[in-house]
C-alpha positions in Angstrom: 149.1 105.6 207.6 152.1 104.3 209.4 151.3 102.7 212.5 153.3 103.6 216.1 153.7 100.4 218.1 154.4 101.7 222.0 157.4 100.1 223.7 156.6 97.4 225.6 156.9 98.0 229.6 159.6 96.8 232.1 159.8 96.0 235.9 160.6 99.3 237.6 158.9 101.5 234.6 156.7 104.8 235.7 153.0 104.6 235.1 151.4 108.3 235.0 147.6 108.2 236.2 145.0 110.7 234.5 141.7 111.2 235.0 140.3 112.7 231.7 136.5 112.0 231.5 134.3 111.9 234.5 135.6 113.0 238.5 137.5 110.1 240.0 135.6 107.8 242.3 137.0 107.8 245.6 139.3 104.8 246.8 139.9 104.0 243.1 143.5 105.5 242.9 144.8 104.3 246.2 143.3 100.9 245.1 144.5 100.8 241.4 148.3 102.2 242.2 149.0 99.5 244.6 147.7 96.8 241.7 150.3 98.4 239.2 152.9 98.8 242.5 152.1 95.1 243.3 153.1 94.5 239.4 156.6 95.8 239.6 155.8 99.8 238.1 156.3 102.9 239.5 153.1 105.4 239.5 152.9 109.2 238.8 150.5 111.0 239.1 149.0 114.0 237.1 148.5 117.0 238.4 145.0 117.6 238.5 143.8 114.1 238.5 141.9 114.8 241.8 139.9 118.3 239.7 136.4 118.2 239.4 134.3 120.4 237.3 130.0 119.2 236.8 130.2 116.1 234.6 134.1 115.9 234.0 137.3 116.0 235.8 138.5 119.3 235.9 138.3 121.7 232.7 139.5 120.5 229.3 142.4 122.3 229.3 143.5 120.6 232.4 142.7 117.1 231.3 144.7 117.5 228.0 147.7 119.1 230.0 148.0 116.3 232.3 147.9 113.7 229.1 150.5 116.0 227.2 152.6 116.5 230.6 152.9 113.1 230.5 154.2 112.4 227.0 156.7 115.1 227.3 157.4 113.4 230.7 160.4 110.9 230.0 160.1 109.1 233.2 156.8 108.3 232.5 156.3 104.9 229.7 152.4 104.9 229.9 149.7 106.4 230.9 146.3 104.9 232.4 142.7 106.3 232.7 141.8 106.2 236.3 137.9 105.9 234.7 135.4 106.8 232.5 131.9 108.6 232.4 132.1 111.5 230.1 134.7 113.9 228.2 137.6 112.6 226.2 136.0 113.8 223.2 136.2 117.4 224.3 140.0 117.2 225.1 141.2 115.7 221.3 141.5 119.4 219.6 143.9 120.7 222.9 146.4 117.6 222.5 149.5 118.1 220.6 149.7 115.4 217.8 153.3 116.0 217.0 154.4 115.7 219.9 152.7 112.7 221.1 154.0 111.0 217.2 157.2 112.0 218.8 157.1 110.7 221.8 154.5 107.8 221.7 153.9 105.9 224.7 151.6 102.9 225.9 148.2 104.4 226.5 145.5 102.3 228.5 141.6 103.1 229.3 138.0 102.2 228.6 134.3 103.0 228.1 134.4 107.1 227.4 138.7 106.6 226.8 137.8 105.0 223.4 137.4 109.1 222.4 140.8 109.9 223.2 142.0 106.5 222.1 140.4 106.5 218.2 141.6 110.4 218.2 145.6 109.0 218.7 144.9 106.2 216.6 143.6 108.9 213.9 145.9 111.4 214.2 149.1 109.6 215.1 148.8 105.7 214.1 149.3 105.4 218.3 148.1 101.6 219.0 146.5 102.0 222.6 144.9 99.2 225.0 141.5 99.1 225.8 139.8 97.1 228.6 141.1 98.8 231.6 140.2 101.0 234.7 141.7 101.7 238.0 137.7 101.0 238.7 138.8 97.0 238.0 140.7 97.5 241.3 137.4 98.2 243.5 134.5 96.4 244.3 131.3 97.4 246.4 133.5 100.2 247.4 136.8 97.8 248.5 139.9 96.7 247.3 139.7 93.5 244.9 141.8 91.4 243.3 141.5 92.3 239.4 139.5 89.6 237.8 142.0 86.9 236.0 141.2 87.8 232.4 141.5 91.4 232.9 144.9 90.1 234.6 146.3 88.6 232.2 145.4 90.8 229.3 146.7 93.5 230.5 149.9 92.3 231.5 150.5 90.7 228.2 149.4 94.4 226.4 151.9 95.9 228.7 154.8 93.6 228.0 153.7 92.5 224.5 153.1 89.0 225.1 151.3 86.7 222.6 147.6 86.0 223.9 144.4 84.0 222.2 141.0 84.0 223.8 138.6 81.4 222.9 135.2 82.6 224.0 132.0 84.1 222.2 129.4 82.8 219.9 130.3 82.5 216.1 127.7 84.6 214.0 129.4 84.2 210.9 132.2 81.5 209.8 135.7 82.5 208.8 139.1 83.5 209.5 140.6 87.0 209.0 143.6 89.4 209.6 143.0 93.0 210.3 143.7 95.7 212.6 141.0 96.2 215.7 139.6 99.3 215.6 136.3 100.2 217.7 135.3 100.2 221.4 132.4 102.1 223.1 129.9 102.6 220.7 128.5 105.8 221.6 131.8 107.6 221.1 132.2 105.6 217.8 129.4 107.5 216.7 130.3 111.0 218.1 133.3 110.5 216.2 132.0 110.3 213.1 132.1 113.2 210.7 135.2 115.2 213.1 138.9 115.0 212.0 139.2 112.1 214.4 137.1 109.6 213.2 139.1 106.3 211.8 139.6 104.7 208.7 137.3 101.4 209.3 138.3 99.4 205.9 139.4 96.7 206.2 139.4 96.5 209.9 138.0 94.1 212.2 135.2 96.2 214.1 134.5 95.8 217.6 131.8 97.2 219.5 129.6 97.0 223.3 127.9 99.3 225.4 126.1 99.5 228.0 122.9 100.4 230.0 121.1 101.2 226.5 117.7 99.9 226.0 117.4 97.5 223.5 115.9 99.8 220.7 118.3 102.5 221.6 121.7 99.5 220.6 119.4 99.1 217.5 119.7 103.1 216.1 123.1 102.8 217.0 123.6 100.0 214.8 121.4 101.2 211.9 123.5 104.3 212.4 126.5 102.8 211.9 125.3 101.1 209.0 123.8 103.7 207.2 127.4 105.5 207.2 128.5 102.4 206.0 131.3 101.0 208.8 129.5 97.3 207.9 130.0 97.5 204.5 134.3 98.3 204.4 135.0 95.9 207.0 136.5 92.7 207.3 135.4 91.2 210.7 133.4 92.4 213.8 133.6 91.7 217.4 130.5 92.2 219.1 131.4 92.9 222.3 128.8 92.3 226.3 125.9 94.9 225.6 125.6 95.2 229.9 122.5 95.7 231.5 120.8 96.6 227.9 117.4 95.5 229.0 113.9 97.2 227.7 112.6 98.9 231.3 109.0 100.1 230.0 108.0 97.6 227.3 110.1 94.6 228.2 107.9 92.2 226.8 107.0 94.0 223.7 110.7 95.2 222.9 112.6 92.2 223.4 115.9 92.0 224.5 119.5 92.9 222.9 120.5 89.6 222.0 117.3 90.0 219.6 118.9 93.3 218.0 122.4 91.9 217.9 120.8 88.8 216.0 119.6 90.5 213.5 122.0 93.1 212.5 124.7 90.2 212.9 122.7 88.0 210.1 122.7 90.6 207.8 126.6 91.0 207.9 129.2 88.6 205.0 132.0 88.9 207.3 133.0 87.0 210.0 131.3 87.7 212.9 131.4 86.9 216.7 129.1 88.0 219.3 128.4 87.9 223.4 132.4 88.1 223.4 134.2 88.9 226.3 134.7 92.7 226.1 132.7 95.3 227.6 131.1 96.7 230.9 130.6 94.0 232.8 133.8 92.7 235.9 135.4 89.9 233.7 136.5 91.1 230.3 139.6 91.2 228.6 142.1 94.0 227.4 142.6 94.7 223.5 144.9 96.6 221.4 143.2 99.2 219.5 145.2 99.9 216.1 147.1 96.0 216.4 146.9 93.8 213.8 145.3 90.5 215.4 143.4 87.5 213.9 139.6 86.9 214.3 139.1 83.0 213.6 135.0 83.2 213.6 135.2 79.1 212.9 136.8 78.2 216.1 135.4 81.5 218.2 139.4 82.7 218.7 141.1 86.2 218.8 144.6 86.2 218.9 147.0 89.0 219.6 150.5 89.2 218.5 153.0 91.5 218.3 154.8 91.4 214.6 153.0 93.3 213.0 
């Protein structure tokens, strides 16, 4: 497969806003288009961003026309999930994958967007950014500033800057170079077995979650290792596993670090864990498809953009 690399963005550049999982939260949009306005872009938004239908945001056909609206849209250079919840998984067979090959643009989100972002990466070689929300932009229902790493990782995603982060705990030693492919795992695994499920050899596998109990992250795991992601690999991330806590045998089930323990010992590749990605306010932003270097030894990723 021949991976797409987005064009980086420039001061002045349009941003078009979906909303293609779960209804928006109110005060997110006002609060996340004056981040990106603070930032130097200009925001669209899509036309039925505000729909809501049950669980999702507005029907599917309406979610996938406002993400293909904005691809044909030539104003437009990316496209950002307002949030997450539910649904980008039902939208993949409506988008247009020639088109979007055609016209590929920088495409950022999080949580439930890891559907629609493993479907591009599948069906088009798109490399995405995952890590962000217009939900970074509110806290307790207000404004907030958007927490420094989030910051900075974003910015550097959307401008293709060179970034390293040197957090997490190293499970296994080593250094390796491989393209990051992985996010939420519960879309991981609805993924797997349709036409958009990725090619995982020789990747470097990331993965968190959140508000799972502790043996619930622990059939994911043995799920993903029974269809055998763990074994074509080359690294994994292990990502914040947020508020994963046992709620009616706390003392007899442990907790998640004891699950991610032992699945991580059983892996020959290098290995981090507890690192800074996932549902909790400080995490960083992550190029999903990119090439990037996992230095287990010295607890580093670093991003670049040659490659």
């Amino acid at each position: 497969m021949s991976y797409i690399h987005p064009k980086p963005l420039e001061k002045g550049d349009t941003i078009g806003l979906i909303t293609p999982s779960s209804p928006m939260i109110p005060g997110r949009l006002e609060a996340g288009a004056a981040y990106l306005e603070q930032k130097g872009f200009k925001i669209k938004l899509g036309k039925h961003i505000k729909n809501s239908n049950r669980f999702l945001a507005g029907n599917d056909k309406e979610r996938a026309q406002d993400i293909m609206d904005f691809f044909i849209d030539t104003e437009v250079k990316a496209i950002i999930a307002t949030g997450g919840g539910y649904g980008t998984q039902r939208i993949l067979p409506l988008l247009d994958y020639d088109i979007i090959r055609q016209h590929p643009k920088i495409v950022v989100g999080f949580s439930d967007t890891t559907g629609l972002q493993l479907g591009l990466l599948t069906k088009t070689g798109l490399i995405s950014y995952s890590g962000f929300l217009l939900a970074d932009t509110i806290k307790d229902d207000v404004p907030c500033q958007v927490e420094p790493l989030i910051d900075k990782t974003l910015m550097s995603c959307l401008q293709a800057i060179p970034y390293s982060i040197t957090e997490g705990v190293t499970v296994n030693p080593g250094k390796v170079e491989g393209r990051l492919i992985g996010g939420n795992s519960d879309l991981i695994v609805a993924l797997h077995g349709t036409p958009y499920q990725p090619d995982y050899r020789g990747c470097i596998f990331l993965v968190e979650e959140v508000r799972l109990e502790p043996y619930k992250v622990d059939a994911m795991l043995s799920h993903l290792a029974l269809i055998g992601i763990f074994d074509q690999v080359a690294g994994v991330i292990f990502g914040k596993f947020e508020d994963c806590i046992a709620r009616r045998f706390p003392e007899r089930d442990g907790t998640v670090d004891h699950v991610i323990d032992e699945w991580s010992s059983r892996l020959s590749v290098p290995c981090l864990k507890n690192f800074p990605y996932g549902h909790q306010q400080r995490r960083c932003v992550l190029p999903i498809g990119q090439t990037i270097i996992l230095d287990a030894d010295n607890h580093t990723v670093s991003v670049s953009w040659d490659k």
